[in-house]
DSSP file (Angstrom, degrees, kcal/mol; ACC not computed):
  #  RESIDUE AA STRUCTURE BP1 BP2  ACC     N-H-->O    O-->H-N    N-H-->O    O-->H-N    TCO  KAPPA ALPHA  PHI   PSI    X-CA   Y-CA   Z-CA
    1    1 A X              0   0    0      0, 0.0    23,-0.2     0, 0.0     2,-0.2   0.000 360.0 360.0 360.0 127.4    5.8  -78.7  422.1
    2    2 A X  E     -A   23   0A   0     21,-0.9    21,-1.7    19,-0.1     2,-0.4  -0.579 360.0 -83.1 -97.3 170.4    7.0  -77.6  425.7
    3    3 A X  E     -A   22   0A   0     19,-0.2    19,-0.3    -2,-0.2     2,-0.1  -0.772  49.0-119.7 -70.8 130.3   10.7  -77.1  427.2
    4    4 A X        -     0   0    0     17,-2.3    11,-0.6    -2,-0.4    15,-0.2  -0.514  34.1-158.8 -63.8 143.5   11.9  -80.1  428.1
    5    5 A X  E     -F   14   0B   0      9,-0.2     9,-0.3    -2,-0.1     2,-0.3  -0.373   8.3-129.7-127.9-173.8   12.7  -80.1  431.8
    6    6 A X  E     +F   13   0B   0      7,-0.9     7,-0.9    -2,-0.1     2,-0.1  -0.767  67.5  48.4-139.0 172.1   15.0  -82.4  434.0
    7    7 A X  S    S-     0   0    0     -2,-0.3     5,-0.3     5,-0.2     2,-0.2  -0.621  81.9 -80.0  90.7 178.2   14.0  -84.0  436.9
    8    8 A X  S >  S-     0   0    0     -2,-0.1     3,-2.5     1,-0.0     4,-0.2  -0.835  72.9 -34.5-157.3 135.4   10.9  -86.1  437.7
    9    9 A X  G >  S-     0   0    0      1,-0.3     3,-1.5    -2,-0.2     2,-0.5   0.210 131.6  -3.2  40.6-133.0    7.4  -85.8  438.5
   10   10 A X  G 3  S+     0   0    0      1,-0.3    -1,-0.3    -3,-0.1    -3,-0.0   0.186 132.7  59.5 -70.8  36.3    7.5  -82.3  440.8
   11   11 A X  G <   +     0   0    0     -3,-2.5    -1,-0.3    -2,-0.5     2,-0.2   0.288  69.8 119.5-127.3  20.2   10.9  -81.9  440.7
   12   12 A X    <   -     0   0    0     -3,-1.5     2,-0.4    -5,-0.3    -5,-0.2  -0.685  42.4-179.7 -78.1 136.8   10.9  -81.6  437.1
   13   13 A X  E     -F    6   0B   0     -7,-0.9    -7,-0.9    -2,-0.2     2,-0.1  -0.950  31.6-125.0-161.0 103.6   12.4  -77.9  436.6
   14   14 A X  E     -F    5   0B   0     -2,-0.4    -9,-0.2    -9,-0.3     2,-0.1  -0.352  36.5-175.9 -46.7 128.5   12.9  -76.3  432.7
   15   15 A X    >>  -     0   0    0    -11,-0.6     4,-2.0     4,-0.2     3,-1.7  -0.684  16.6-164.3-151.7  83.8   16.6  -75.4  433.2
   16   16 A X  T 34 S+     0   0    0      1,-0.3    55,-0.2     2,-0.2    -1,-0.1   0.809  85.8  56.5 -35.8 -65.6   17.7  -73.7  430.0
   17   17 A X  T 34 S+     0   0    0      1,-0.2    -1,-0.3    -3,-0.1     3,-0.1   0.515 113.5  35.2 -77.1   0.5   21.3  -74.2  430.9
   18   18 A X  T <4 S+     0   0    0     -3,-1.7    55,-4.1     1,-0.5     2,-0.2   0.884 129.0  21.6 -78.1 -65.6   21.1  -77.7  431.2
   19   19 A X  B  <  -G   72   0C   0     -4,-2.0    -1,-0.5    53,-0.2    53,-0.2  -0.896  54.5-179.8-135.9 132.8   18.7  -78.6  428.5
   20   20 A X        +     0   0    0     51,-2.1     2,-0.5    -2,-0.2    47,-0.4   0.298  49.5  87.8-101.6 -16.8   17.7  -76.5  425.3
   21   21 A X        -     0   0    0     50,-0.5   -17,-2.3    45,-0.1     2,-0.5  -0.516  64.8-126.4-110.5 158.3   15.3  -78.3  423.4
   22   22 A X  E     -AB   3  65A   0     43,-1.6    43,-2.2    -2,-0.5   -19,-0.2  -0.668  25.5-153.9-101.6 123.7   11.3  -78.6  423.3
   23   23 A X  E     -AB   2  64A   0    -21,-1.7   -21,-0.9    -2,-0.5    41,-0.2  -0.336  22.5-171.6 -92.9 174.6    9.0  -82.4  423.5
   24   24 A X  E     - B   0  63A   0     39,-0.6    39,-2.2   -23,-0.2     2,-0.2  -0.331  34.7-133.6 177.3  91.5    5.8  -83.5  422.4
   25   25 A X        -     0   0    0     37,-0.3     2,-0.4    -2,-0.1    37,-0.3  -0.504  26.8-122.2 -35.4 103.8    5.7  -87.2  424.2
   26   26 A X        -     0   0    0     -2,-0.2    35,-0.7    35,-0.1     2,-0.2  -0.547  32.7-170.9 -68.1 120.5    4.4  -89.8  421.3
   27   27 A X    >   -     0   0    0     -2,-0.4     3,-0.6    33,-0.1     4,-0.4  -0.686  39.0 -86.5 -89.7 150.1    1.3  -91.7  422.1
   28   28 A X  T 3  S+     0   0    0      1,-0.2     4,-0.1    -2,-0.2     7,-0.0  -0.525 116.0  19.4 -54.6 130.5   -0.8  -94.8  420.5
   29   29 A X  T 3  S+     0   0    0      2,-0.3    -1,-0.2    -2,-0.2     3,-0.2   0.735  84.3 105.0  89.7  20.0   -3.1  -92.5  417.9
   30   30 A X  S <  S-     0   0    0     -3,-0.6     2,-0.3     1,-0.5    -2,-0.1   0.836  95.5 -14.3 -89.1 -38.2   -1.6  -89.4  417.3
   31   31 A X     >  -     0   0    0     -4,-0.4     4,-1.8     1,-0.1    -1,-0.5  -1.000  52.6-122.8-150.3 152.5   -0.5  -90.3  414.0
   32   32 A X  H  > S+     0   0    0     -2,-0.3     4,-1.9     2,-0.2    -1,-0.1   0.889 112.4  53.4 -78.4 -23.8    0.0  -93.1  412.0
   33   33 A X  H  > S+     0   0    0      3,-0.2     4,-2.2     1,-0.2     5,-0.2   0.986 113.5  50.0 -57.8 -57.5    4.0  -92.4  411.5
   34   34 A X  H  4 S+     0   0    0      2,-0.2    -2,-0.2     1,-0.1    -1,-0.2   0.647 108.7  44.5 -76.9 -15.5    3.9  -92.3  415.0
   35   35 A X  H >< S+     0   0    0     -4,-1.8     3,-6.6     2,-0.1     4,-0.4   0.991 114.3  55.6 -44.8 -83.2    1.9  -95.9  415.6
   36   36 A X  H >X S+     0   0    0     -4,-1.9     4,-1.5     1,-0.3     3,-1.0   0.658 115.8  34.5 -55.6 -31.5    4.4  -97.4  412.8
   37   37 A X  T 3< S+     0   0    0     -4,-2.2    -1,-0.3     1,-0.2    -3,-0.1   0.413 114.0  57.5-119.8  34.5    7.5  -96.3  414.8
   38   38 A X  T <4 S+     0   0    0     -3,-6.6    -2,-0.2    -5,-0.2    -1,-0.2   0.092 116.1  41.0 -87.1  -7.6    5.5  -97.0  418.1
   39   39 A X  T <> S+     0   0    0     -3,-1.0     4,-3.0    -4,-0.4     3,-0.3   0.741 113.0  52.0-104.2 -54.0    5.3 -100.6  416.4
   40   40 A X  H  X S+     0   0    0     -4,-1.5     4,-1.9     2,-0.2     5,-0.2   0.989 107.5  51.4 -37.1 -77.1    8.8 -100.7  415.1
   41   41 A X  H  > S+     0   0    0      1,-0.3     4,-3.4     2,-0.2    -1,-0.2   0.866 103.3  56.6 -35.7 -45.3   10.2  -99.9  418.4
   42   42 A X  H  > S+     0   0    0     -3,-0.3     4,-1.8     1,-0.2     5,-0.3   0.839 105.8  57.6 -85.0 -22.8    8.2 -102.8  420.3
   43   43 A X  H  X S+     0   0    0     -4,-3.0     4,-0.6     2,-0.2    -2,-0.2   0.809 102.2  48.1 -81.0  -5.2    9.8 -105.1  417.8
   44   44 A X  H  X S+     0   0    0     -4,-1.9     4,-1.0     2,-0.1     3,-0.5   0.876 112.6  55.9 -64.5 -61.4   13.6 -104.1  418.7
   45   45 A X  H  X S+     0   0    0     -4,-3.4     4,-2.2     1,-0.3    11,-0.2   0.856 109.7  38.8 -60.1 -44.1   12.4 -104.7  422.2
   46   46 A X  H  X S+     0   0    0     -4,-1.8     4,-2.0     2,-0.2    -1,-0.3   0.904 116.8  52.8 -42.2 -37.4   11.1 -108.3  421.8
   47   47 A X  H >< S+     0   0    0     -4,-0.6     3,-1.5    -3,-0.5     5,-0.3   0.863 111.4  49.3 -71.8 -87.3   14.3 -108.9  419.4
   48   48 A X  H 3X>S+     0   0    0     -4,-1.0     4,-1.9     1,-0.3     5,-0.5   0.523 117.0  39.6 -47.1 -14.5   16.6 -107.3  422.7
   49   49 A X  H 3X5S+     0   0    0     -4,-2.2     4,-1.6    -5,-0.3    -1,-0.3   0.945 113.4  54.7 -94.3 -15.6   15.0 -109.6  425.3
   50   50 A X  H <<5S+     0   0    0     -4,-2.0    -2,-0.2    -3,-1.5    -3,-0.1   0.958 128.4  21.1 -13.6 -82.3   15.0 -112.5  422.7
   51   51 A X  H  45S+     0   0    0      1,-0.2    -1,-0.2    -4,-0.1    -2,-0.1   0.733 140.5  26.8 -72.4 -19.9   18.8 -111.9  422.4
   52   52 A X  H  <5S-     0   0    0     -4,-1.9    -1,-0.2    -5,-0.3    -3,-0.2   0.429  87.2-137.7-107.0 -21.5   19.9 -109.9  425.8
   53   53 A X     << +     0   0    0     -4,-1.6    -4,-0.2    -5,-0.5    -3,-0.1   0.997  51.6 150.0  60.3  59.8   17.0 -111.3  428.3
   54   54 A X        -     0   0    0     -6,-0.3    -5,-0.1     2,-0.0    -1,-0.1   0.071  51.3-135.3-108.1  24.0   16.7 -107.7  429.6
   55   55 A X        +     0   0    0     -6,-0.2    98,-0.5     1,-0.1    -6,-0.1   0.792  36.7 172.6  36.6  31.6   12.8 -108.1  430.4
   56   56 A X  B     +I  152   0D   0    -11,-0.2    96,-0.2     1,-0.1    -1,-0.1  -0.337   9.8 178.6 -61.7 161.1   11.9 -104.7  428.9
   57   57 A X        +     0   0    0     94,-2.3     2,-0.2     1,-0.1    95,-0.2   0.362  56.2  16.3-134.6  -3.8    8.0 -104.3  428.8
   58   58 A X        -     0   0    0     93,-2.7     2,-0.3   -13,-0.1    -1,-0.1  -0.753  57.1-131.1-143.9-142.1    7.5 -101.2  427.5
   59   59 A X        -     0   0    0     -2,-0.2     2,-0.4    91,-0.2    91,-0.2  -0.926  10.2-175.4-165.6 128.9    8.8  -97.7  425.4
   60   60 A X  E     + C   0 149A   0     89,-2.2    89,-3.7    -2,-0.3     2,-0.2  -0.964  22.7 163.0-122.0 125.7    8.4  -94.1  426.3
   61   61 A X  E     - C   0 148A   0    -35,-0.7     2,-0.2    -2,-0.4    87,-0.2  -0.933  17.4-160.4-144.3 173.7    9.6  -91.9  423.7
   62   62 A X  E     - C   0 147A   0     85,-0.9    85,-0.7   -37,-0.3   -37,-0.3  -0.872  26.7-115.7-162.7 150.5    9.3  -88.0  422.5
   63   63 A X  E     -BC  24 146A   0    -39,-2.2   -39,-0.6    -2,-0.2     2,-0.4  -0.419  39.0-170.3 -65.8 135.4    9.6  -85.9  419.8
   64   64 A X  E     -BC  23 145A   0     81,-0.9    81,-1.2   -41,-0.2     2,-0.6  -0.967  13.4-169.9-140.0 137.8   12.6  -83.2  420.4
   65   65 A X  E     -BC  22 144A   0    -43,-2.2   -43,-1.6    -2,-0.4     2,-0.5  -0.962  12.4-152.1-101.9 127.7   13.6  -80.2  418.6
   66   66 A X  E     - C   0 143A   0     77,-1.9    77,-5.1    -2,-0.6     2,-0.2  -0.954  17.0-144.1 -91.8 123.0   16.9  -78.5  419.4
   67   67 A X    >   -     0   0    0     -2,-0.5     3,-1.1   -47,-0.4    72,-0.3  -0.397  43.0 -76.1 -56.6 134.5   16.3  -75.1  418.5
   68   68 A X  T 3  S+     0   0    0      1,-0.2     2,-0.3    -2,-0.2    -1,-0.1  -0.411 132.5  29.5 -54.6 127.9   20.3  -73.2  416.8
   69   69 A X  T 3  S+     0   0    0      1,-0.2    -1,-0.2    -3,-0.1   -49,-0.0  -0.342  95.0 133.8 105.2 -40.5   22.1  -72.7  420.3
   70   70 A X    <   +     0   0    0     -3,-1.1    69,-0.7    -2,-0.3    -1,-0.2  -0.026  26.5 168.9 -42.5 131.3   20.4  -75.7  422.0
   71   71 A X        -     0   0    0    -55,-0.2   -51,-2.1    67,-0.2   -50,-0.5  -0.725  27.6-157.4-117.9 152.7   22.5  -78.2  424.2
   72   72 A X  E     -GH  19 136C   0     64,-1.4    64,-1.3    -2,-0.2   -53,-0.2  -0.853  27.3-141.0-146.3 134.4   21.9  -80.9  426.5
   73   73 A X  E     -     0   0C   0    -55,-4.1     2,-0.3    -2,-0.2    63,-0.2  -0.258  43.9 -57.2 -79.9-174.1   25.0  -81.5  428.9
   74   74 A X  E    S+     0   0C   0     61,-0.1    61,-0.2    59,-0.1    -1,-0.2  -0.283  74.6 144.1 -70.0 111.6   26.3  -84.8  430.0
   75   75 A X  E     - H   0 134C   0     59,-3.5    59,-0.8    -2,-0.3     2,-0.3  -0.672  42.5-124.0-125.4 175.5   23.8  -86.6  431.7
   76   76 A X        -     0   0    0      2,-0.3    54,-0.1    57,-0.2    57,-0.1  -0.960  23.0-128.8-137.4 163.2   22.5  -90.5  432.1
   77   77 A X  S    S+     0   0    0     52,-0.8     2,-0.3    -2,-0.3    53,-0.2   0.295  79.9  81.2 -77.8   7.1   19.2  -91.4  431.3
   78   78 A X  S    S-     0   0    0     51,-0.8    -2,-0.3     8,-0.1     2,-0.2  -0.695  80.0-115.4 -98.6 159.2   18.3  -93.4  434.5
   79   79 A X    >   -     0   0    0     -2,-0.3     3,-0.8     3,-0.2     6,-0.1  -0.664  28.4-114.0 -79.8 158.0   17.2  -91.7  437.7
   80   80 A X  T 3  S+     0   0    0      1,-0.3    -1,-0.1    -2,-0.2    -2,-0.0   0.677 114.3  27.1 -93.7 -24.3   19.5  -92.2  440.5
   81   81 A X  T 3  S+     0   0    0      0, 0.0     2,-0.3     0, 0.0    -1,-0.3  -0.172 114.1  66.3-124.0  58.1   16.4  -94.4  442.4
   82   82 A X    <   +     0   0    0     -3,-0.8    -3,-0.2    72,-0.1    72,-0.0  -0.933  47.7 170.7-159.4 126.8   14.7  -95.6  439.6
   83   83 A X        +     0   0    0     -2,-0.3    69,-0.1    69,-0.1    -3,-0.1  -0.503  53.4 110.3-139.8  68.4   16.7  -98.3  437.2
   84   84 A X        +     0   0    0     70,-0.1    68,-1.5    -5,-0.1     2,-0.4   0.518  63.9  76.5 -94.2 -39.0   13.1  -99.0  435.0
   85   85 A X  E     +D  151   0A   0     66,-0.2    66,-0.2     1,-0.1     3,-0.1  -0.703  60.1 155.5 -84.5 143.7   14.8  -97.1  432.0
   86   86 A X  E     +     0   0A   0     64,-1.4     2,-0.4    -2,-0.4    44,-0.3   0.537  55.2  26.6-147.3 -41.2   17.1  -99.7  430.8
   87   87 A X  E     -D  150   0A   0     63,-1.9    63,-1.7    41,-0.3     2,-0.4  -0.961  68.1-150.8-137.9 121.8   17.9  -99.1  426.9
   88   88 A X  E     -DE 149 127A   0     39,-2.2    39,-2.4    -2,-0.4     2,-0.3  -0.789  12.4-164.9 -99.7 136.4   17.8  -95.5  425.2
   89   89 A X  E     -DE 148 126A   0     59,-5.7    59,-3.7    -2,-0.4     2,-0.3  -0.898   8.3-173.5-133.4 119.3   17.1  -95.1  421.6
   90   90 A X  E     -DE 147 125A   0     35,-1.5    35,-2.9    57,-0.3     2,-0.5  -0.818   4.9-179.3 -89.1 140.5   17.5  -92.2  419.3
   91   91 A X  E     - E   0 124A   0     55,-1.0     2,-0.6    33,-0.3    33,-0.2  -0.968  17.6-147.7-146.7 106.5   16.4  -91.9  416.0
   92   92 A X  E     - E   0 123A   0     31,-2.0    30,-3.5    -2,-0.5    31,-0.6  -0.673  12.9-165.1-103.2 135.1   17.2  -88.7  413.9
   93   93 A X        +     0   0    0     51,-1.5     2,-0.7    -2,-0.6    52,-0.1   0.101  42.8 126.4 -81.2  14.7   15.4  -86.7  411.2
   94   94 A X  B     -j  120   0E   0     25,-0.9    27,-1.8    50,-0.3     3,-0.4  -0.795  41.5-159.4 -87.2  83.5   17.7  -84.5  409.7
   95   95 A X  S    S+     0   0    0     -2,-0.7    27,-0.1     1,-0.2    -2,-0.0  -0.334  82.3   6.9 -36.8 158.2   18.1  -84.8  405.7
   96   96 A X  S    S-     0   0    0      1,-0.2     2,-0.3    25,-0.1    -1,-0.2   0.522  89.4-174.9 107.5  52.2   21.0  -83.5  404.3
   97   97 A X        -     0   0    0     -3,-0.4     2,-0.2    24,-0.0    -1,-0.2  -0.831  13.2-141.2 -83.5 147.2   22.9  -82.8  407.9
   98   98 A X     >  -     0   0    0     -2,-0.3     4,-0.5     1,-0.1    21,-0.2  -0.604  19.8-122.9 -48.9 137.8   26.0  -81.1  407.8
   99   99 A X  T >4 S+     0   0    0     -2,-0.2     3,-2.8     1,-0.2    -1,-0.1   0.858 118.4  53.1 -33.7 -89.2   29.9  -81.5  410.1
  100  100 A X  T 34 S+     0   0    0      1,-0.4    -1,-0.2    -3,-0.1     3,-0.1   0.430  91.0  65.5 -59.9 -26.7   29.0  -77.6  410.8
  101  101 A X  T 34 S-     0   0    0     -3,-0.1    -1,-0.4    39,-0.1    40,-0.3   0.902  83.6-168.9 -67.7 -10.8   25.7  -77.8  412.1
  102  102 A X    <<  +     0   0    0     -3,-2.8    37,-0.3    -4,-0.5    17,-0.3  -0.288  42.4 136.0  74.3-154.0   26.9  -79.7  415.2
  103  103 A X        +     0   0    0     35,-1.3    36,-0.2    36,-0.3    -1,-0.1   0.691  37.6 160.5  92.3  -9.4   24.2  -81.1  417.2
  104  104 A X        -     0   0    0     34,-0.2     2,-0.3    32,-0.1    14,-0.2   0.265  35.9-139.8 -38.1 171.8   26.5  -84.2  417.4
  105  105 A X        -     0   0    0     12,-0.4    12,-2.0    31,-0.2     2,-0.5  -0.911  18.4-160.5-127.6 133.6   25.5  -86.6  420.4
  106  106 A X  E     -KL 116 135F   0     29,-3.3    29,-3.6    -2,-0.3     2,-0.3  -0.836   3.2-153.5-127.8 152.8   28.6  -87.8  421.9
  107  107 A X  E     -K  115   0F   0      8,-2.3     8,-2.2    -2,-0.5     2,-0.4  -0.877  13.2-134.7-139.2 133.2   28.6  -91.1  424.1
  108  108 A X  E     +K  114   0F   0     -2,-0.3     6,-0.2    25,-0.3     3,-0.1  -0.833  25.7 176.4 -97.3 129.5   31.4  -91.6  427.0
  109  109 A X  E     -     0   0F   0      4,-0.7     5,-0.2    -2,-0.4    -1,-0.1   0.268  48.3 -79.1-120.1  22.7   32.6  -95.0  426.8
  110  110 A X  E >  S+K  113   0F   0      3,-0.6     3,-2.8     2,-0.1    -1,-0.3  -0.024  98.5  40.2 123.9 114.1   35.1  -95.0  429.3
  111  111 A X  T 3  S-     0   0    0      1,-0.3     3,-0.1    -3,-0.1    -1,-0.0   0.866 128.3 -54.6  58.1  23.6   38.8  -93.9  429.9
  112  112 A X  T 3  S+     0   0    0      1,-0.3    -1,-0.3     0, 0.0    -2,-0.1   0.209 110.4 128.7  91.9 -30.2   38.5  -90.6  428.2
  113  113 A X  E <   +K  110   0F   0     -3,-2.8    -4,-0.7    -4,-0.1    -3,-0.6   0.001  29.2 161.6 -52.2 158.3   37.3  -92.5  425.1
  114  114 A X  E     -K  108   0F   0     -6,-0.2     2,-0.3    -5,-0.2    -6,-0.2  -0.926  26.7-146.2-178.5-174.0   34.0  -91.2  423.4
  115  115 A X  E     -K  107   0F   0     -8,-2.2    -8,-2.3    -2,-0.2     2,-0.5  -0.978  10.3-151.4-144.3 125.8   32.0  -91.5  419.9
  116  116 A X  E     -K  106   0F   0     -2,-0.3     2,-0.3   -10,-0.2   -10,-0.2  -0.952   6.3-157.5-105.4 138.1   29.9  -88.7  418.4
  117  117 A X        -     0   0    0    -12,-2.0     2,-0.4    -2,-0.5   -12,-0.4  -0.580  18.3-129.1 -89.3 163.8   27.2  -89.8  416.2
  118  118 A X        -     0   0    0     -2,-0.3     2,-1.9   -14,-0.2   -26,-0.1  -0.935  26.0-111.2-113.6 152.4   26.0  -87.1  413.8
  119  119 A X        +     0   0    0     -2,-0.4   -25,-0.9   -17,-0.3     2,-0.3  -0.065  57.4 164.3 -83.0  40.7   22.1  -86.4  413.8
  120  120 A X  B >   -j   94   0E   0     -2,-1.9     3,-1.5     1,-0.1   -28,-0.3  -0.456  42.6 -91.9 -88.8 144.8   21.8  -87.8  410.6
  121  121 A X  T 3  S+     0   0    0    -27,-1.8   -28,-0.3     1,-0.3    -1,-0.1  -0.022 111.2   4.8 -48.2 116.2   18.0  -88.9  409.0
  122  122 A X  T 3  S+     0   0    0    -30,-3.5     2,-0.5     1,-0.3    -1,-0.3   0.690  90.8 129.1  82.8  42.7   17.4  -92.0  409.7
  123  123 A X  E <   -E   92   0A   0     -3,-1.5   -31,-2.0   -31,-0.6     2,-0.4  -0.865  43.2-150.8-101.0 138.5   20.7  -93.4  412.2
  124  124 A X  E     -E   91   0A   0     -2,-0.5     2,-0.8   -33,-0.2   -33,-0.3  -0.995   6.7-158.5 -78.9 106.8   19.4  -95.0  415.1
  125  125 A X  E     +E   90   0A   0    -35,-2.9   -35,-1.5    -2,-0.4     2,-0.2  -0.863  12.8 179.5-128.0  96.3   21.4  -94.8  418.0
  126  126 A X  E     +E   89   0A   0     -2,-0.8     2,-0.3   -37,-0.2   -37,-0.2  -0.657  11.7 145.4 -98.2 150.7   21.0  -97.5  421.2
  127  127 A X  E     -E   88   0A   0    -39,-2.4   -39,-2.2    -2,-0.2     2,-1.1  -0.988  59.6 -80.6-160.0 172.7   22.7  -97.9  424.4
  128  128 A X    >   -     0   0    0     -2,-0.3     3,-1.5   -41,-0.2     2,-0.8  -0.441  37.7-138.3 -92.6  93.1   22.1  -98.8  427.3
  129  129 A X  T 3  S+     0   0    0     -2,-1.1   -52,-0.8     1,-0.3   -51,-0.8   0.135  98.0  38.0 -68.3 -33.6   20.3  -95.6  429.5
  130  130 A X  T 3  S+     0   0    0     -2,-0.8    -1,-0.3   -44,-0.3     3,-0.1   0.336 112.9  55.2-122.0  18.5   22.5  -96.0  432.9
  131  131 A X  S <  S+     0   0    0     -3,-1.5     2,-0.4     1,-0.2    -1,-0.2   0.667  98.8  48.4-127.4  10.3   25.7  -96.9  431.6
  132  132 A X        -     0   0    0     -3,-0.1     2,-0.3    -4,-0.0    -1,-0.2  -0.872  69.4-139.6-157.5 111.2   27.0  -94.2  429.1
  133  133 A X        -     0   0    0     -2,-0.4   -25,-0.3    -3,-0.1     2,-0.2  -0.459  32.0-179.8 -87.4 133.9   26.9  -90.6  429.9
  134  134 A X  E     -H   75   0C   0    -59,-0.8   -59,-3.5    -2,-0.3     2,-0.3  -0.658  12.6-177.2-114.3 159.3   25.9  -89.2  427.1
  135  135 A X  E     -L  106   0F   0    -29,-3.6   -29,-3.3    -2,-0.2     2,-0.8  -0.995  28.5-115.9-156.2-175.0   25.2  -85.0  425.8
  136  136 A X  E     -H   72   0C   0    -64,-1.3   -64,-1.4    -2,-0.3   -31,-0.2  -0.807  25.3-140.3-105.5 101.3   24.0  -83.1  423.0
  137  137 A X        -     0   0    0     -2,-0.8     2,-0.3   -66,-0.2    -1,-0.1   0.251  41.5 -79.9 -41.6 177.9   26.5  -81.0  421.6
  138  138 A X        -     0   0    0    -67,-0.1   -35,-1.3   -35,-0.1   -67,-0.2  -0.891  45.0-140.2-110.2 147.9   25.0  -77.4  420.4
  139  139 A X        -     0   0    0    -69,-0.7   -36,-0.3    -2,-0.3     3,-0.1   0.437  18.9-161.9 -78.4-174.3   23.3  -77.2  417.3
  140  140 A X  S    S+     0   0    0    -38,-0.2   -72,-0.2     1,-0.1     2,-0.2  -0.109  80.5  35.1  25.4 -50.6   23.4  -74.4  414.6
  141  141 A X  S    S-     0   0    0    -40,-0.3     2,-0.6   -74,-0.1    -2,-0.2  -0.323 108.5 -70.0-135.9-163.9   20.0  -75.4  412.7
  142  142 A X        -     0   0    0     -2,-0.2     2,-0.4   -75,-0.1   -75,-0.2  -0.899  61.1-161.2-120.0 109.0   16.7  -76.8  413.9
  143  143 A X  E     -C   66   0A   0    -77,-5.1   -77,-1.9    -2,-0.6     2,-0.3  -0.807   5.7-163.6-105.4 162.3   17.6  -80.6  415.0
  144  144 A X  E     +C   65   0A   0     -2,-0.4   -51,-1.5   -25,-0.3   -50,-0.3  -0.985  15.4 151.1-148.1 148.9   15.4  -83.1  415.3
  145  145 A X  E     -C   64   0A   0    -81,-1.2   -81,-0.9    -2,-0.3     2,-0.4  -0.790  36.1-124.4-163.0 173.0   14.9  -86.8  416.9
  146  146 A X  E     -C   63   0A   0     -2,-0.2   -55,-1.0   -83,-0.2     2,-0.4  -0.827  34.3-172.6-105.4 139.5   12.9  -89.3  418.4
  147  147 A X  E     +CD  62  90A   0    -85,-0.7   -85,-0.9    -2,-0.4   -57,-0.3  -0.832  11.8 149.9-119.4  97.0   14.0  -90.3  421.6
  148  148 A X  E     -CD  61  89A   0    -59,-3.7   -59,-5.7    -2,-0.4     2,-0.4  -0.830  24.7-143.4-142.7 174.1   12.8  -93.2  423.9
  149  149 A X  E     -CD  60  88A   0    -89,-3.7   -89,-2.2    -2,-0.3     2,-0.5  -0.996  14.3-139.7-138.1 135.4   13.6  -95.8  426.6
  150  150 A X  E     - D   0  87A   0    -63,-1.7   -63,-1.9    -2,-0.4   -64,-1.4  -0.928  21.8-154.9-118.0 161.7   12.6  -98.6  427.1
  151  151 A X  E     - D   0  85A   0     -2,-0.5   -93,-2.7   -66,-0.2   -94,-2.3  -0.805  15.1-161.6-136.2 155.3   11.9  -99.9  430.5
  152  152 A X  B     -I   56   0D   0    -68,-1.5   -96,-0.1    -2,-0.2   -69,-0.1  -0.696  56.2 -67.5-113.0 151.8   11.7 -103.1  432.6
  153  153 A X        -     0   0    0    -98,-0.5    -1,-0.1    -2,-0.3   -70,-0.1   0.009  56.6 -96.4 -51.2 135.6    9.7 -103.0  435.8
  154  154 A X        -     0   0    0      1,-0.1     2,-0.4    -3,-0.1   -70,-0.1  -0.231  38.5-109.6 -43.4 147.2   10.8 -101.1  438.7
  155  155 A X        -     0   0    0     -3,-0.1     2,-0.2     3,-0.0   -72,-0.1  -0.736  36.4-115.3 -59.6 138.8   12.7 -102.7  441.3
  156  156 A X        -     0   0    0     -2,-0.4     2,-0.0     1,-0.1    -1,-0.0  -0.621  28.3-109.8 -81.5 140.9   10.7 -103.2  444.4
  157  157 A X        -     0   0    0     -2,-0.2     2,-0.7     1,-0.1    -1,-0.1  -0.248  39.2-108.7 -72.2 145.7   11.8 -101.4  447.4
  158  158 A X        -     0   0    0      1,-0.1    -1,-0.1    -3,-0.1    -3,-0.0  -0.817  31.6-132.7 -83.8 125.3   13.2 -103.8  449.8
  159  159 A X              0   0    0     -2,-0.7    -1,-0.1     1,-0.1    -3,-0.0  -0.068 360.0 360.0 -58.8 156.9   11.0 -104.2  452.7
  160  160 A X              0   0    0      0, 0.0    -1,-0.1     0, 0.0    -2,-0.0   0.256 360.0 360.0-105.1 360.0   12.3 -104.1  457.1
């Protein structure tokens, strides 16, 4: 597990006050829980372009622990010249979570509205990555998640 950083490729920068929590990026073969919900996962994404036509082709995910005091503040999950990440999905492991550990992830929909999910074992949580800024309230206890996007092919830069 590393700090999870923000940012991109070198301009990715561990920022404490941003982001709290520590990855370990799932790969084919690491585990077999992590094949079956590396398999799982590509069968949502055939069912969403089935039903949405959103052309994903793939899934990038990692494991994250937020640590008691860990945050991640309101962010969205696309890059500002990059629109490849297309659908976010979270998936939490937390038996038996409690209101009072916090740890919540709370999703802007708009007009002041929002929704907090609680980081309970086995909720799944989709949206779509560049249209609802989302953050991770702070924790209490040792939380824990899957996290991924799946992503559709880059747009090509327009040529002069």
């Amino acid at each position: 597990m590393v700090p999870a950083a923000v940012g991109r490729g070198e301009g990715q920068l561990v920022h404490e006050g941003i982001r709290g929590d520590h990855i370990l990026w799932l790969e084919p073969g690491q585990s077999a829980a992590s094949d079956l919900y590396l398999q799982l996962m590509d069968c949502l994404r055939q069912q969403l372009n089935r039903e949405l036509y959103l052309g994903l082709e793939e899934f990038e995910c990692h494991f994250a622990v937020y640590p008691p005091g860990a945050f991640y503040k309101t962010h969205l999950d696309r890059f500002r010249d990059d629109d490849s990440r297309c659908v976010t999905a979270v998936f939490y492991l937390n038996p038996d979570w409690q209101p009072e550990h916090g740890g919540a992830l709370r999703l802007y929909l708009g007009e002041a509205a929002s929704q907090d999910v609680a980081p309970l074992a086995g909720t799944l949580a989709v949206f779509m990555s560049g249209d609802f800024p989302h953050e991770v309230l702070p924790t209490a206890v040792d939380r824990l998640s899957v996290t991924g996007w799946f992503r559709r092919r880059a747009a090509l830069p327009l040529s002069a």
